[in-house]
PADREN-569680 format. One line per 8 residues: their letters; for each residue x, y, z of N, C-alpha, C. Coordinates in steps of 0.2 Angstrom, whole numbers, m for minus. Layout:
<sites>
A> X:Y:Z:X:Y:Z:X:Y:Z; ...
</sites>
This chain:
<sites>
XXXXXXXX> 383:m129:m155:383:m124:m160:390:m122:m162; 391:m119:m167:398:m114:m169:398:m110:m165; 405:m110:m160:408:m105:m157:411:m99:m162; 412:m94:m156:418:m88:m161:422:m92:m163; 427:m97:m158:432:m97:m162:432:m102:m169; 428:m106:m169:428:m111:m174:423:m106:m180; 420:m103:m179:417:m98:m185:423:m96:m188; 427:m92:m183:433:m89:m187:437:m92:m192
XXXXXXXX> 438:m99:m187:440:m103:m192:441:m105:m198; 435:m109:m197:431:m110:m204:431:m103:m211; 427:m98:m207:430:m90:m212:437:m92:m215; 443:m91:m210:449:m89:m213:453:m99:m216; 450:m104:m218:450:m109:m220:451:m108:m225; 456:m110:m228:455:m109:m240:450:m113:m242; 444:m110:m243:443:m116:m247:443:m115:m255; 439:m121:m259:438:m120:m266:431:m125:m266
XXXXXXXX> 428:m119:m271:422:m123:m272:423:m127:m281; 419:m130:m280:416:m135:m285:410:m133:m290; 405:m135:m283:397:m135:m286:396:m127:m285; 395:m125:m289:392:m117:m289:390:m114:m295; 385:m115:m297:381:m114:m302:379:m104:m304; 383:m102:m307:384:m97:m307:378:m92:m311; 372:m94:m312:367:m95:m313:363:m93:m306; 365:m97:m302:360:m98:m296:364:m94:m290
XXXXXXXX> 369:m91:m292:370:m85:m290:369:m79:m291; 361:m77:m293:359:m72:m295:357:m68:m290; 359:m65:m286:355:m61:m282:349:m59:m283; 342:m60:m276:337:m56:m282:338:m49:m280; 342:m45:m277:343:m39:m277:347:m35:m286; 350:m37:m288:354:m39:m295:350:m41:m302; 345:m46:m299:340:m49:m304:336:m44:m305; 331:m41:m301:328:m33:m301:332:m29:m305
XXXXXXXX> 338:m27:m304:339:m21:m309:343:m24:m314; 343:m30:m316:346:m33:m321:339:m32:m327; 332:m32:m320:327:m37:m325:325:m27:m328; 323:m23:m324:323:m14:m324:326:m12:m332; 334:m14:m331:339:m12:m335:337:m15:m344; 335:m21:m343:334:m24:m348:325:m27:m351; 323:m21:m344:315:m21:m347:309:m27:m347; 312:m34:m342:309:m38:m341:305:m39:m336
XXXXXXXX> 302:m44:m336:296:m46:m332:295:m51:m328; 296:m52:m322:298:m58:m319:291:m61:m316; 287:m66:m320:281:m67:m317:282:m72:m312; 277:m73:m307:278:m81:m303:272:m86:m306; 274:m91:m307:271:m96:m311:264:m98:m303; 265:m98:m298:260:m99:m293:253:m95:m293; 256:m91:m296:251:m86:m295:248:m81:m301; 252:m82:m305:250:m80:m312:250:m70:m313
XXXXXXXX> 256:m68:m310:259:m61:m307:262:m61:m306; 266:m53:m307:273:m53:m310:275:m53:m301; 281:m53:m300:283:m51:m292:286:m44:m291; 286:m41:m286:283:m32:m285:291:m31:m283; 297:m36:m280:301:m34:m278:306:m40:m277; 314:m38:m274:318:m44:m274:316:m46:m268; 310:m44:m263:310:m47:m256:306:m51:m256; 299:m52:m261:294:m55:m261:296:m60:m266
XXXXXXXX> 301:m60:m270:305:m66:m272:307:m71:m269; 314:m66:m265:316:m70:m259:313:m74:m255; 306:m72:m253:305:m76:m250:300:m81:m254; 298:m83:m258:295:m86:m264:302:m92:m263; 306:m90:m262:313:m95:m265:312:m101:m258; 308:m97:m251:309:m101:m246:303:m108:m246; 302:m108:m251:295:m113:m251:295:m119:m257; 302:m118:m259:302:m124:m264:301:m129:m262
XXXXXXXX> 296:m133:m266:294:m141:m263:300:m147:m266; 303:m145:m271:306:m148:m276:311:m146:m279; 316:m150:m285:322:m149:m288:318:m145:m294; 312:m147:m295:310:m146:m302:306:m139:m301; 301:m138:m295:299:m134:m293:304:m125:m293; 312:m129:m291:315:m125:m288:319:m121:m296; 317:m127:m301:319:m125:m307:315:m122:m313; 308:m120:m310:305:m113:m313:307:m108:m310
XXXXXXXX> 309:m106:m305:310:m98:m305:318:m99:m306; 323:m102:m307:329:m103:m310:329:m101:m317; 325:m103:m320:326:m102:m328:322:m95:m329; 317:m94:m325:315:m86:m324:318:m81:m322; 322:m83:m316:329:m80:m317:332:m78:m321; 334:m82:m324:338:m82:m331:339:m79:m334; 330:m75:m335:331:m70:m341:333:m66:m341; 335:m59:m336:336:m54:m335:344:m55:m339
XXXXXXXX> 349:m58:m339:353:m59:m343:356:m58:m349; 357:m51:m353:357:m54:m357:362:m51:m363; 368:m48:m359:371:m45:m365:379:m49:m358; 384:m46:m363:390:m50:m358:391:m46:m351; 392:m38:m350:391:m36:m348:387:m39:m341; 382:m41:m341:377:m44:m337:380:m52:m333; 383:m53:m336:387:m59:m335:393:m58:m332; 395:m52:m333:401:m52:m330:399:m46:m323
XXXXXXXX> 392:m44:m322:391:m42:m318:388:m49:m313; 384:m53:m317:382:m58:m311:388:m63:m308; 393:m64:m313:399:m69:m309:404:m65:m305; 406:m56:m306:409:m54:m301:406:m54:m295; 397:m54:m295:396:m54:m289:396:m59:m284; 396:m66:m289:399:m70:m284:407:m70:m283; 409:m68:m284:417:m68:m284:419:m62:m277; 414:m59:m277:416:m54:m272:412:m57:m265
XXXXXXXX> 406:m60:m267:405:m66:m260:409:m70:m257; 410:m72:m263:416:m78:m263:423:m77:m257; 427:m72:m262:433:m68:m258:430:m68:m250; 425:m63:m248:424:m62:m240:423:m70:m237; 419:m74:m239:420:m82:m236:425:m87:m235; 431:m84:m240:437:m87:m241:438:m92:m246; 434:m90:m251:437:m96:m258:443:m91:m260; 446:m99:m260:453:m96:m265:454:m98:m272
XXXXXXXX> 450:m104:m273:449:m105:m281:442:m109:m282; 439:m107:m289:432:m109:m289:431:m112:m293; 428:m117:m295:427:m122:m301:419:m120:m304; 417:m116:m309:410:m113:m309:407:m116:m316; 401:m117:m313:396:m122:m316:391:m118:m324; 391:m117:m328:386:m111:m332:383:m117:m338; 375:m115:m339:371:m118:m343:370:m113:m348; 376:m114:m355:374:m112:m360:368:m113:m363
XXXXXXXX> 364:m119:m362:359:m120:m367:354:m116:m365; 354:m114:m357:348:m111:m355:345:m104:m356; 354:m101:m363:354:m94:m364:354:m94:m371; 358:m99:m377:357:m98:m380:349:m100:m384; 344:m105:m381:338:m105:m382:333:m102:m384; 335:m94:m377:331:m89:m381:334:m82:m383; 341:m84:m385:344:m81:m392:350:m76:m388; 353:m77:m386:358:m76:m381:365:m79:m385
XXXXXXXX> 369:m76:m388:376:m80:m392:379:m82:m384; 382:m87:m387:387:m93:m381:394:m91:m381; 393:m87:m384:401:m82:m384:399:m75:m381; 394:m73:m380:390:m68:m379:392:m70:m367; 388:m78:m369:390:m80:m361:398:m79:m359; 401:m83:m361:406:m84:m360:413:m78:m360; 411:m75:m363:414:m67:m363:413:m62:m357; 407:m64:m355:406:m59:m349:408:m63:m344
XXXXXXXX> 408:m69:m343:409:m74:m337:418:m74:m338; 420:m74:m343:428:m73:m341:432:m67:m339; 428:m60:m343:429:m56:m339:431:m55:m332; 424:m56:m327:423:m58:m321:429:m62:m318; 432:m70:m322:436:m73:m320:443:m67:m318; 445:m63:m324:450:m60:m324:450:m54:m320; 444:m51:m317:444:m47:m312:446:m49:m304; 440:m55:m305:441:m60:m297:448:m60:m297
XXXXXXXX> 452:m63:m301:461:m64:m302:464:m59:m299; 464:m53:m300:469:m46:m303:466:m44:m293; 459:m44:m292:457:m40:m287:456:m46:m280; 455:m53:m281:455:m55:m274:459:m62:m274; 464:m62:m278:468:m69:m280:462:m74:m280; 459:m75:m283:454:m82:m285:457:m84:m289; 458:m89:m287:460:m92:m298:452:m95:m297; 452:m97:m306:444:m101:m306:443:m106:m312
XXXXXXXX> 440:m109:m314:437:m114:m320:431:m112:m322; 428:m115:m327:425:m115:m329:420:m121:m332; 416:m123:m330:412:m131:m334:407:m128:m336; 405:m132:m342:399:m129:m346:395:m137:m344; 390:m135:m343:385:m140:m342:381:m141:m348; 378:m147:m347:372:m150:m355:366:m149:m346; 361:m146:m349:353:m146:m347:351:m154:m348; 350:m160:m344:350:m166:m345:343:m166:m347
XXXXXXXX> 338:m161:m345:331:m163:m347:329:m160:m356; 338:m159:m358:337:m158:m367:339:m165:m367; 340:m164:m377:341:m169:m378:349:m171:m379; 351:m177:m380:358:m176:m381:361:m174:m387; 358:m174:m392:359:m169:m399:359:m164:m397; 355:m159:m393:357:m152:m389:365:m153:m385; 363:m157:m384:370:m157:m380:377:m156:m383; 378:m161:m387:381:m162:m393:384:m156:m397
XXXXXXXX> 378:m152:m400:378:m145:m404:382:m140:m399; 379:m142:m393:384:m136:m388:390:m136:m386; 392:m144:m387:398:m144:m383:403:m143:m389; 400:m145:m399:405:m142:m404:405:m138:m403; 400:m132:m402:401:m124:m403:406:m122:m399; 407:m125:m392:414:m123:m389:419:m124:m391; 421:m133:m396:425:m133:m398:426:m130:m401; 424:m129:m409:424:m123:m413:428:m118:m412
XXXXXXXX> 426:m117:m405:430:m109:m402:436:m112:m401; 439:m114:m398:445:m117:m394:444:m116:m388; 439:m117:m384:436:m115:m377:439:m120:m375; 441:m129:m377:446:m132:m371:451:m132:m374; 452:m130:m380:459:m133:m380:462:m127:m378; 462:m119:m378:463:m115:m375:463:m113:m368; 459:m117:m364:458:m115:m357:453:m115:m353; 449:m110:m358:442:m104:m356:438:m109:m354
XXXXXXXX> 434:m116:m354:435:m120:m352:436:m124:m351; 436:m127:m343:442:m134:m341:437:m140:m340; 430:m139:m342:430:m148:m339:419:m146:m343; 415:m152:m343:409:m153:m342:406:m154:m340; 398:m155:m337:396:m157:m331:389:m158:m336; 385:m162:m332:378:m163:m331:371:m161:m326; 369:m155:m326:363:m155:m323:357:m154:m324; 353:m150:m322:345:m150:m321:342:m156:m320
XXXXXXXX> 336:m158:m320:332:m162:m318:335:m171:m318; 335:m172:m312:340:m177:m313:336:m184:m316; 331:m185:m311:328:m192:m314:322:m191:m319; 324:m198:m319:320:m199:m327:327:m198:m333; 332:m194:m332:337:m190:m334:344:m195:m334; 343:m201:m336:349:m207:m332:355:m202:m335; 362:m202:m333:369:m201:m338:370:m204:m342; 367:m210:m344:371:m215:m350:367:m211:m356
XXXXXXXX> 362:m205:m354:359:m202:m361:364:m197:m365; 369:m197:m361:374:m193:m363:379:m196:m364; 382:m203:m365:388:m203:m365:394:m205:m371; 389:m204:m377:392:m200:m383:397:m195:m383; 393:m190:m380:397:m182:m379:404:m184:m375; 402:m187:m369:407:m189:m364:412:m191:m364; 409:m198:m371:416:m200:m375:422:m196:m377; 416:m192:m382:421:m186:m385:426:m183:m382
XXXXXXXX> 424:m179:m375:427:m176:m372:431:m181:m369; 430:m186:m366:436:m190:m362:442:m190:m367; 441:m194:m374:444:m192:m380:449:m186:m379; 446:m180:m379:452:m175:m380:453:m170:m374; 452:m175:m368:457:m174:m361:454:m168:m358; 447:m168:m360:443:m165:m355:441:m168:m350; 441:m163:m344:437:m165:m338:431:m166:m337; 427:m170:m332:422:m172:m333:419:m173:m326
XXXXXXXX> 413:m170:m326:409:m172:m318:403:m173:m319; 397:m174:m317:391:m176:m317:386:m175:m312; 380:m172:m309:376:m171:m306:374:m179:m305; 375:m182:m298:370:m190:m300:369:m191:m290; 364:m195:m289:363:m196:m282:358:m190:m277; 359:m185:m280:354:m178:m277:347:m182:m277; 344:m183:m280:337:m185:m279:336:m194:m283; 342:m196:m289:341:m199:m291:345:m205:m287
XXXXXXXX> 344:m212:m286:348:m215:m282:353:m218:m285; 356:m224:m282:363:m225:m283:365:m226:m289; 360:m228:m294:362:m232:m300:365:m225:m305; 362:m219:m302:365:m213:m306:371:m211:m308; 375:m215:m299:382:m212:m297:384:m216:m301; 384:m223:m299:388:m229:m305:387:m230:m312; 380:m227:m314:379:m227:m322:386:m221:m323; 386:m216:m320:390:m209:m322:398:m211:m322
XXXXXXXX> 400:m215:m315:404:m218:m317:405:m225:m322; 404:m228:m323:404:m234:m327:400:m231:m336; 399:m227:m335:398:m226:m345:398:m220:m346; 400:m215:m341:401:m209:m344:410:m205:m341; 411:m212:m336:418:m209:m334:419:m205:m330; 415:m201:m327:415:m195:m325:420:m194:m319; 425:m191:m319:432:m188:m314:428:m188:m305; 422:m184:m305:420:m181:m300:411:m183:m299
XXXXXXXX> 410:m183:m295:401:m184:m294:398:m177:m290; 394:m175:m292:391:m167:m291:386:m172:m286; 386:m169:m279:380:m170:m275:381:m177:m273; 379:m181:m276:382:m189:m273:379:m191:m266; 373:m189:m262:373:m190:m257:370:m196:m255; 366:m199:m260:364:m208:m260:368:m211:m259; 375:m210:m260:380:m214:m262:380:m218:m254; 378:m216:m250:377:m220:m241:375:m226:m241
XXXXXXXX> 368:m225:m247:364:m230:m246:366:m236:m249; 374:m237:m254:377:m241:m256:384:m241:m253; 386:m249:m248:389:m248:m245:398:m250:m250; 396:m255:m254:400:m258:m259:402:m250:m263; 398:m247:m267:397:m243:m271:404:m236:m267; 401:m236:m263:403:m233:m256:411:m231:m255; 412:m239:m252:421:m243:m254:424:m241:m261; 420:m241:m266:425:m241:m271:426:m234:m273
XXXXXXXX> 420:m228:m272:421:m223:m272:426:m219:m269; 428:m222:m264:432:m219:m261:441:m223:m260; 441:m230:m260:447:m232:m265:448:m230:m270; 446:m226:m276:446:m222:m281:446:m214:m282; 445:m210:m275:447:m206:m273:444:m199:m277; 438:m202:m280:431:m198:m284:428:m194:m281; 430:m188:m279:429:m182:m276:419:m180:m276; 415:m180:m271:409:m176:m271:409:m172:m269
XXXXXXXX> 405:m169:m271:404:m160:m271:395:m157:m269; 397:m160:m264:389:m160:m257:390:m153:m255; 382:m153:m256:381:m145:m256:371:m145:m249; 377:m144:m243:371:m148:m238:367:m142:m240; 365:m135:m237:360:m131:m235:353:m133:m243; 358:m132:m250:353:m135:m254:350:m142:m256; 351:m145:m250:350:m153:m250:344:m151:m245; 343:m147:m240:340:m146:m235:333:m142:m240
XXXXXXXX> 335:m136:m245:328:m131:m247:327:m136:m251; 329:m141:m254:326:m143:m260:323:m151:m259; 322:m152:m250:319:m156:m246:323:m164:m250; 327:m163:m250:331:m170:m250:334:m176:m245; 334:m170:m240:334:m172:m232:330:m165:m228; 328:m166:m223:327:m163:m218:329:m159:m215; 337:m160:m213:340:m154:m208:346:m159:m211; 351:m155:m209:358:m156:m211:362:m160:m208
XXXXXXXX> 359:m163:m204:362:m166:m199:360:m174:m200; 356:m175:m204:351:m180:m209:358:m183:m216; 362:m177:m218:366:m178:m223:371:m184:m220; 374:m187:m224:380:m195:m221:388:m190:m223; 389:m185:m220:393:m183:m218:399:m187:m214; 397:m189:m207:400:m194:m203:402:m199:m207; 398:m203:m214:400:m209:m215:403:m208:m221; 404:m202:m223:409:m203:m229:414:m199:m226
XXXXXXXX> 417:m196:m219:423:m198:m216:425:m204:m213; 421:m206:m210:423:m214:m207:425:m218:m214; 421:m218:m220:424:m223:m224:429:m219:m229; 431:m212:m228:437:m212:m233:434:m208:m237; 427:m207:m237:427:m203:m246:427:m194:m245; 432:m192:m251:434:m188:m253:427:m182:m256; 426:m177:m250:421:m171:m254:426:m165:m253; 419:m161:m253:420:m154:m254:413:m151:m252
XXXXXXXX> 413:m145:m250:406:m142:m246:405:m135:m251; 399:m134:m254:398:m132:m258:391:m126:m256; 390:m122:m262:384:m120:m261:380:m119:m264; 381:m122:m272:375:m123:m278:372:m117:m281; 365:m115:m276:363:m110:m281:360:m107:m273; 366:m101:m272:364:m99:m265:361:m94:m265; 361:m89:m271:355:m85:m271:346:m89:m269; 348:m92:m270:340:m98:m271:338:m101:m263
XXXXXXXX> 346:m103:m262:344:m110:m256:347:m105:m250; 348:m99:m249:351:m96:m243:356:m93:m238; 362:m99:m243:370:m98:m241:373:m100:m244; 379:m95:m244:385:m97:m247:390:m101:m245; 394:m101:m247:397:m108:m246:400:m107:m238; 401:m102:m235:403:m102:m229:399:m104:m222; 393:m100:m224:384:m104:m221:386:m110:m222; 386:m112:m228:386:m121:m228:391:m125:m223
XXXXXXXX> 398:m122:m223:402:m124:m218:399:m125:m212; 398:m119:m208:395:m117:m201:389:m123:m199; 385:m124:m205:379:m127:m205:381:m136:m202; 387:m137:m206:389:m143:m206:393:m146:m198; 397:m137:m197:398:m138:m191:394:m139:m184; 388:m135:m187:383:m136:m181:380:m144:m179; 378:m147:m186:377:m154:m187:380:m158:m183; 389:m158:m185:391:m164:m185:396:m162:m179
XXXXXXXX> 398:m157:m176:403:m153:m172:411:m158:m174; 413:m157:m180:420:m158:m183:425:m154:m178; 431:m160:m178:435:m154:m174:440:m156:m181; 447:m151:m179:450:m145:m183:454:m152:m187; 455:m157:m185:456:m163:m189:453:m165:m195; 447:m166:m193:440:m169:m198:442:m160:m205; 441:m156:m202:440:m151:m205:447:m151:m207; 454:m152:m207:460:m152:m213:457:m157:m217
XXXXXXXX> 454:m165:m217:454:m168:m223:451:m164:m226; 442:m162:m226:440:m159:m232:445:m153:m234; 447:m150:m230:450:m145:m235:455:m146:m241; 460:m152:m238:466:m155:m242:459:m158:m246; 452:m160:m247:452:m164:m249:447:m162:m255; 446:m156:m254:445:m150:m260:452:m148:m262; 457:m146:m261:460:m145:m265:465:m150:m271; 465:m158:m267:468:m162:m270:463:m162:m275
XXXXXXXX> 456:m163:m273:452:m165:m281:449:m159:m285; 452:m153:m287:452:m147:m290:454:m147:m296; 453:m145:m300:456:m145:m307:460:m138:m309; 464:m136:m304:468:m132:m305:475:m136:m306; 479:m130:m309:487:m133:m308:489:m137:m304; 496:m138:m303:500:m144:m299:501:m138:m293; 504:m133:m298:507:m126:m294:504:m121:m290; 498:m122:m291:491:m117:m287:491:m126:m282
XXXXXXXX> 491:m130:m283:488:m133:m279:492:m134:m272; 499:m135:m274:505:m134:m266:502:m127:m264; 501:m120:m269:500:m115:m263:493:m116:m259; 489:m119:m261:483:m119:m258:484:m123:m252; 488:m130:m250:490:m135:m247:492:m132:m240; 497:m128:m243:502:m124:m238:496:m118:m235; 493:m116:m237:488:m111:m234:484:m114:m233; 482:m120:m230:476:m123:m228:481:m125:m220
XXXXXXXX> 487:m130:m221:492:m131:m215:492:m125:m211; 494:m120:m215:497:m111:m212:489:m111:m206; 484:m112:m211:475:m111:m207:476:m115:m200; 478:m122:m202:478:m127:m196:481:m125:m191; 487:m124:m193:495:m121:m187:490:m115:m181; 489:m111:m187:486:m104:m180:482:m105:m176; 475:m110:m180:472:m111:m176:472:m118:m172; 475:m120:m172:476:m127:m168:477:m126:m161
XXX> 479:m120:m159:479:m120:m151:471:m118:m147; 468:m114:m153:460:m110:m152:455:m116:m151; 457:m122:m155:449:m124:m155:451:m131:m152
</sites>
């Protein structure tokens, strides 16, 4: 088990998340007076009634049998969202989780299409979600990113549509936007349905990641790498089951962004100690520890750590690479990245004699 001192640790460790779908940071304490404020109705599709509270949610969340299951009250979620105001209330709140768990920078996931479909402006999002950005900044030094994702179970004409309307704005070539991703329902959902848009963006020096390997197996990671290019792999945790695939992954130093506790709720594997953790340190590859959509799956990113530690009992060795090994593969500056480097060493130094 995690002792005090390695809990501490791990607490005061920099990290920087990846995978956090800022969506699925909704609390359902927040959800309720978002859904109040804005006079909506949150049915449960199991039962054909509305839910009486954020508890009887909550725990509603602890019985998903699936990814897909897990992505109807997701988009249920969703609705209580709906002015910017509201956006920049749901990402400060994870920003203020964030702070106490010890992210110092945060690379955050947001599904425009899932807002503007039922009439929601994409600048409407985006405005509230940046706000947030600038608070997080000013009030608990986060720096942070932003990727818009394509809903993979659209089409890629949706996709397309979405990703001009950014341009249009100058969301990348201005910033407000640093990179694009791919999620929701994975299989059946190959990447190569998208690698038109992917092109584009490769083209004009956007960033790029992918959701592949969560439930769908290897051919996801390497279709994503080989026709869509993709810089990083969101989840990736099949990638075990290819040992060649494996090697090259990590000779090419294409960062995963494994997110154990929601590998666990959304029965991927069974317990966390099930995840190949040990075999993507033994062979080199490059992750990060995440927490997805922790209002949903339980824990934030710092839970996930602990969780990881309980599994695998990492000592404070194993535990510097991932850290250097989120920060080398971050899409932040050169110059946020030495500080984050030197405050992950500073973390090593203190505790080195503790654990």
């Amino acid at each position: 088990m995690c002792g005090a001192n390695m809990k501490q640790f791990l607490k005061e460790l920099p990290k920087c998340e990846h995978h956090i779908h800022i969506e699925g940071s909704l609390s359902p304490a927040l959800l309720f007076d978002l859904a109040k404020a804005n006079n909506v109705k949150l049915p449960d599709p199991s039962t054909d009634s509305a839910f009486e509270s954020a508890e009887t949610l909550e725990a509603r969340y602890e019985r998903f049998t699936s990814l897909n299951d897990f992505l109807h009250y997701y988009f249920i979620g969703m609705s209580v969202l709906q002015t910017a105001s509201d956006y920049e209330s749901l990402a400060y709140e994870y920003f203020a989780r964030a702070n106490a768990d010890g992210v110092h920078h945060a690379e955050i996931f947001f599904d425009p299409q899932a807002h503007t479909s039922r009439g929601i402006p994409y600048n409407t999002v985006v405005s509230g979600l940046s706000a947030a950005q600038k608070r997080a900044k000013e009030e608990f030094g986060i720096t942070s990113k932003l990727i818009l994702c394509f809903l993979r179970h659209l089409s890629a004409t949706d996709a397309e549509t979405t990703y001009q309307e950014a341009v249009a704005l100058g969301h990348f070539s201005n910033g407000t936007v640093a990179a694009i991703g791919l999620d929701s329902s994975e299989v059946g959902f190959p990447p190569e349905i998208f690698r038109e848009v992917y092109a584009s963006a490769e083209a004009a020096g956007i960033r790029r990641t992918a959701h592949a390997g969560e439930e769908g197996d290897t051919s996801y990671i390497s279709k994503a790498l080989d026709l869509c290019h993709v810089e990083r792999i969101d989840h990736g945790i099949r990638l075990a089951e290819d040992e060649a695939l494996m090697r090259r992954v990590a000779e090419q130093k294409t960062m995963l962004t494994v997110c154990p506790l929601s590998n666990v709720r959304l029965r991927c594997v069974k317990a966390v100690s099930e995840l190949p953790i040990r075999k993507f340190l033994d062979a080199g590859v490059k992750f990060s520890i995440n927490s997805d959509d922790p209002a949903y799956f339980g824990g934030y990113i710092l839970d996930n750590y602990v969780a990881v530690q309980d599994a695998f009992e990492l000592n404070i060795k194993e535990w510097k690479y991932i850290a250097e090994s989120a920060v080398e593969g971050s899409w932040c500056e050169a110059e946020r990245k030495t500080e984050l480097l030197t405050k992950v060493n500073e973390c090593i130094e203190k505790h080195a004699t503790l654990l």
